[in-house]
N, C-alpha and C positions, 0 to 999 in steps of 0.2 A: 827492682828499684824504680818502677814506675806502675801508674794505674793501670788493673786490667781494660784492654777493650774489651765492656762488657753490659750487658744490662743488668745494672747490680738494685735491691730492693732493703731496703733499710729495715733492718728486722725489731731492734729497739735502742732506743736510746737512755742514756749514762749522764750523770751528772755532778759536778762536785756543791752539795746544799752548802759547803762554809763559805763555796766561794760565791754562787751564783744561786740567784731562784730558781725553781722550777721550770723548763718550757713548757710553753702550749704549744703539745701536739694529741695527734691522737695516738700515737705507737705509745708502745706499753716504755714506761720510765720509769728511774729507780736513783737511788742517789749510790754515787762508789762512798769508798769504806775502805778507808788504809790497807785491809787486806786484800783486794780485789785485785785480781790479774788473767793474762789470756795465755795460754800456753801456746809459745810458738816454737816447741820441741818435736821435728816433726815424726820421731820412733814413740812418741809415747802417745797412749790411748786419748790424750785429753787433746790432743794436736789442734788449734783454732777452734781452742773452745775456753770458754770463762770457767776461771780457777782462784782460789784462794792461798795466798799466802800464809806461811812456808810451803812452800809446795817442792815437790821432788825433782823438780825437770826445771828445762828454761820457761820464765812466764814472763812477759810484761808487766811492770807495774800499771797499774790504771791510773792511781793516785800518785799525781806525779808535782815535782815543782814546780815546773815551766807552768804556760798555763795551758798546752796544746788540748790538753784532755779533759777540760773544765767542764766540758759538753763535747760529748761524742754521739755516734748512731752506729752503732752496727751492722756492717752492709755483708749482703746474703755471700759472699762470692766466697768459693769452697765452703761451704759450711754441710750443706746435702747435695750428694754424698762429697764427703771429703775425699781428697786425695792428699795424701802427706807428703809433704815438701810443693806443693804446688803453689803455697800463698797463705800468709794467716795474718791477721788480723786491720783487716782491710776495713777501716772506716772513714765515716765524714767525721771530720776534727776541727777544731778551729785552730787560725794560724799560728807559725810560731811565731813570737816576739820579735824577730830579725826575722823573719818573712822568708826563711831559709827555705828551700822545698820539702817537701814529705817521703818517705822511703817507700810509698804506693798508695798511700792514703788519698782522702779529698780532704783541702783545707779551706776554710772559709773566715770569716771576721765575723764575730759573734752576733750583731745585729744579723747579718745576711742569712746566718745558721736557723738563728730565731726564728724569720722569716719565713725559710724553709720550711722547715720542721712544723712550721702553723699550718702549711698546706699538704702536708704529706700523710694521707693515707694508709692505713695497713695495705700492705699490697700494692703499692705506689713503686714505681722504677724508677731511675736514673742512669739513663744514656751515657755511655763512656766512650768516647768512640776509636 
């Protein structure tokens, strides 16, 4: 229930197009899609990895109500190699509505994300400490 200390690399970023534009960045981006989800089952083979609904295990929905997940980025941490049960689905999010904390995520306010995300590199880190 909190961020790894970690040097974590944003691998791609996720986006809701009904709700928001596009970012400008250069990581590879993609709009969610109602059935879009991240499996955070950690016996099953898909374990911190992007899945599609219905799906057979537990997954996260992507495409959510709130607006946490309007714009996400996917950050590297477990992903290679995985270790199951160590951590899944560890991204930069933007905040929630009531500024609640995150379950290990990183949260931001969507200008700031924007911001971000204009300077972020393939290959680019983020110090956690």
């Amino acid at each position: 229930m909190a961020t790894p200390a970690a040097r974590l690399r944003p691998v791609c970023v996720f986006y809701r197009a009904d709700r928001l534009r596009r970012p400008e960045t250069m990581l590879m981006t993609r709009p969610i899609t109602p059935v879009d989800g991240w499996c955070d089952a950690p016996g099953h083979a898909a374990y911190n990895r992007f899945v599609r609904h219905p799906f057979p295990a537990s997954a996260e929905r992507l495409w959510r109500e709130d607006h946490a997940y309007d714009l996400l980025a996917v950050l590297d941490f477990n992903l290679q190699p995985r270790a199951r049960g160590r951590s899944s689905a560890i991204f930069l999010h933007l905040m929630h509505d009531d500024m609640r904390p995150t379950a290990g995520c990183i949260a931001m306010r969507e200008g700031d994300m924007r911001q971000l995300l204009r300077l972020l590199k393939p290959g680019a880190a983020i110090h956690m400490g």
